[in-house]
N, C-alpha and C positions, 0 to 999 in steps of 0.2 A: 538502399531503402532504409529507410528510420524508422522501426517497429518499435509501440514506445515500451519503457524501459522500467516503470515498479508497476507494482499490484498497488489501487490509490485503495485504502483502508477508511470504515468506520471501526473503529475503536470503544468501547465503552466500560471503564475501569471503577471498579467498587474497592477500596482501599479501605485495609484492615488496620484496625490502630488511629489515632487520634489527627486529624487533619491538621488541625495546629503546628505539631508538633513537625506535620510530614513539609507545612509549607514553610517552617523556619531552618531547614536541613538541607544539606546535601544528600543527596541521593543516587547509587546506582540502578540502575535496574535490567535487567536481561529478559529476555524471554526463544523460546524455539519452537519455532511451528513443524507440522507436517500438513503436509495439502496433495488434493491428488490432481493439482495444476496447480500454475502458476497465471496467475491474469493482472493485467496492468490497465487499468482504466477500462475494463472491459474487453479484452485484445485475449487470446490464449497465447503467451509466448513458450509456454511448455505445456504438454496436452498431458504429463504422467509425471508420478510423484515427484515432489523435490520435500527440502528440508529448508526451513529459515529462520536463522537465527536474529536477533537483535542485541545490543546494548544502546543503552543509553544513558546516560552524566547531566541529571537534573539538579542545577544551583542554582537555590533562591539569590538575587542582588537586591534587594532594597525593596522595592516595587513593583518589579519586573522578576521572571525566571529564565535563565538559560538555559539550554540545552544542548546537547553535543552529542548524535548519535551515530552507530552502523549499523548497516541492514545489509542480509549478502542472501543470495537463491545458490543453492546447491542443489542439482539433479540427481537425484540418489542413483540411477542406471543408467547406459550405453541409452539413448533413446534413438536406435539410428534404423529403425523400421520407415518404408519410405511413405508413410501417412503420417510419421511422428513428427512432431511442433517442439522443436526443443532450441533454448537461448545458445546450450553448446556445442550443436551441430552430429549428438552423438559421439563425441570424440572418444567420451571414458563417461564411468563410474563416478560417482562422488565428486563432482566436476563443479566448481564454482566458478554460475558464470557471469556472475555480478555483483558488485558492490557497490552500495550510495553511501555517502556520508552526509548527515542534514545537521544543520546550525540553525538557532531559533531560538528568539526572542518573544515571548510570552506579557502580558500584563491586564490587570483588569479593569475596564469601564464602566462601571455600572453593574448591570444584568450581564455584559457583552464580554470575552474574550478576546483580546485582540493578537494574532501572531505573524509573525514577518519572519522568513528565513532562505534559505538557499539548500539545495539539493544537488550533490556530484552524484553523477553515474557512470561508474568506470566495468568494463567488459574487460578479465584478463585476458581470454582465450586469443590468439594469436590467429591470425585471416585462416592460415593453413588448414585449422581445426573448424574455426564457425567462421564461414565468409561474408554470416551479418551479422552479428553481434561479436564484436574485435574492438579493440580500439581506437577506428575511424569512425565509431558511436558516441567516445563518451563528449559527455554534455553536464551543462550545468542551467541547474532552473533557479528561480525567486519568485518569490510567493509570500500571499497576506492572507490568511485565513479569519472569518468572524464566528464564532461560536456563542450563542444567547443561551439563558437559564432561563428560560421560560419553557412551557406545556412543548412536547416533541422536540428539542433543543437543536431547534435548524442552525449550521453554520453553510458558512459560502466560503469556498476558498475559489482563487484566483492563481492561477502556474504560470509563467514567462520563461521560455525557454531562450536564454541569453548567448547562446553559443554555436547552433547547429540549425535548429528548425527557425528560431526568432516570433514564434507564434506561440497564442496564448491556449489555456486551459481552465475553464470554467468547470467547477463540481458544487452543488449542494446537498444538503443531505438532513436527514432528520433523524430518529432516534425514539425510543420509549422502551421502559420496563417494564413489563406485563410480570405480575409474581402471577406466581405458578406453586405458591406450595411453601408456609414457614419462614424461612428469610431467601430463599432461591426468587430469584426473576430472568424471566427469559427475555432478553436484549433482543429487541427486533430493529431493522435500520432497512435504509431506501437512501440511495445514494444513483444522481444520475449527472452525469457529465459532459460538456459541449465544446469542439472543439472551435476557437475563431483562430484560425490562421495557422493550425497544426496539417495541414490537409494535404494530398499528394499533388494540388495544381492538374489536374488531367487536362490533356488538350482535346481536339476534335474528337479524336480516334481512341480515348481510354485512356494514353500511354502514361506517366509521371513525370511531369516537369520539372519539381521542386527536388534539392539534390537529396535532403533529409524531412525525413516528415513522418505523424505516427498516427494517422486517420485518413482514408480514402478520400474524404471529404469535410468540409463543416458542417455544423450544426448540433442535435442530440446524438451522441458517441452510441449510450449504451444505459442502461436501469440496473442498478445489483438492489433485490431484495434480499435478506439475510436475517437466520436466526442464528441467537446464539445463545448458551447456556453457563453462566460463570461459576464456578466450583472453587471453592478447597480444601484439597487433599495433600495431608501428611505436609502442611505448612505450604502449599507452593496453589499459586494459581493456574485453575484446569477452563480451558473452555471452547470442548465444541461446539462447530457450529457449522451452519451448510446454506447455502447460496444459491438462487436460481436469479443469473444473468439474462437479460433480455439487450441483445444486439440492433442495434438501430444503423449504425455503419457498417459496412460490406467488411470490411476488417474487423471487427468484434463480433461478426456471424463466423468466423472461419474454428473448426474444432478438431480439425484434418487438416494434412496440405492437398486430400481433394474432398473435403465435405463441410457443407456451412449449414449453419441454423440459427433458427430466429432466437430460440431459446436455447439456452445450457446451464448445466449445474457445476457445479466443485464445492468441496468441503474439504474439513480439518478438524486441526486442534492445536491450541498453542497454550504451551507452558510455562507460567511468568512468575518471578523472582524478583524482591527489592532490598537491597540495602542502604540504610542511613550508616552514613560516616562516621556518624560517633560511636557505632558498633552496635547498636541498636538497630533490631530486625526490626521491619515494615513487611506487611505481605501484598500483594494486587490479584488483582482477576482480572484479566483485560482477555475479551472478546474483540478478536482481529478477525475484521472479512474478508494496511500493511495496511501510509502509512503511516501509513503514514504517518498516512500513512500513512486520522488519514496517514496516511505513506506519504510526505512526511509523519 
């Protein structure tokens, strides 16, 4: 069974220092969350803390921006309690049980954002240890995301999973800064996502037809409503932030391996870093709900 594979992110970055300067540069930038799950399109793939880090290799070309990043889930404990939801089957501590690497191409139209890119999902753990999340998972998606600068800055992204499931993934999502106080605003976001042809094919009887697949069925997945708080402290971007998901699919109600519900929470915090190549600091605040992050 194909339990799907990132946590999809709204993102919302307030960048310190001069935007000119930031969109004529190379750029690194890292950031490391803590969360007390891990959720993928609304899905709980670990139901207890993990750690996750990012980099990513932001170069302007011309008109266009590339990107080159990694994102990995690391389960900070043993999660082998037999209610626990974990990607590494409990095996160990400190256990990384995933990494994606995303490629993307950025450019501006107008008001409009436009980006296209690709997504690996690779699972190191070996069958013996997780006998679904292994390497008979990893998969590779493509994807076009649109993001507008206008009032709530809806983007729609669109996912293709090219290798495994062959179904798509619909997410839009909206956005706004409520200040709260001096130069602080609090990020609120609404992200809900559909799947068409991600789905397990059930026959007469319930059973799964389809060999890989990461939603019981099509249609509305799951709602993540999300606040978040962007800070900074001691030069580095801070920002908690907490989440009440609303499941629409029988698999994004699961929060046990024997207890579902309609609604669930998780929260965090992620702590983000930028360098400019020419050795010239940049700072950020990004408010992660991955990858995407979105996740991408």
């Amino acid at each position: 069974m194909r339990l799907p594979v990132r946590l999809s992110v709204l993102a919302i970055g307030l960048a310190v220092g001069s935007g000119a300067d930031l969109a004529a540069q190379a750029e690194l930038r890292a950031s490391l969350g803590s969360f007390s799950g891990y959720l993928f399109r609304g899905l709980t793939l670990t139901s207890r803390p993990v750690v996750q880090p990012t980099a990513t290799l932001v170069v302007p070309a011309g008109r266009v921006t590339l990107s080159l990043g990694g994102w990995a889930n690391v389960e900070a404990g043993r999660y082998n309690a037999p209610t626990d939801l974990s990607e590494g089957g409990g095996g160990a501590a400190m256990d990384l049980t995933e990494f994606d690497w995303t490629a993307e191409v950025a450019g501006q139209l107008g008001k409009a954002t436009v980006a296209v890119g690709s997504i690996g999902y690779l699972f190191p753990n070996p069958s013996a240890v997780s006998p679904v999340f292994n390497s008979t998972l990893n998969t590779v998606e493509i994807y076009s995301r649109v993001s507008l600068a206008v009032p709530l800055a809806p983007s729609f992204g669109l996912y293709y999973d090219v290798s495994k499931i062959k179904g798509a993934y619909f997410e839009g999502a909206v956005a706004h800064a409520l200040p709260v106080g001096g130069d602080k605003s609090l990020a609120l976001g609404l992200v809900a996502g559909w799947s068409a042809g991600q789905d397990a094919a059930l026959d007469g009887q319930g059973a799964p037809t389809a060999a890989f697949y990461t939603f019981q069925r099509n249609g509305l997945s799951h709602v993540d409503v999300s606040a978040a708080l962007p800070l900074t402290v001691a030069g580095l971007g801070v920002a908690p932030a907490v989440h009440v998901v609303y499941g629409s699919d029988p698999f994004a109600k699961l929060v046990a391996t024997n207890r579902s519900r309609d609604v669930k929470f998780w929260f965090g915090g992620t702590i983000s870093w930028a360098q400019r190549l020419t050795g010239r600091t940049g700072r950020q605040v990004v408010a992660e709900a991955k990858d995407p992050e979105t996740k991408p």
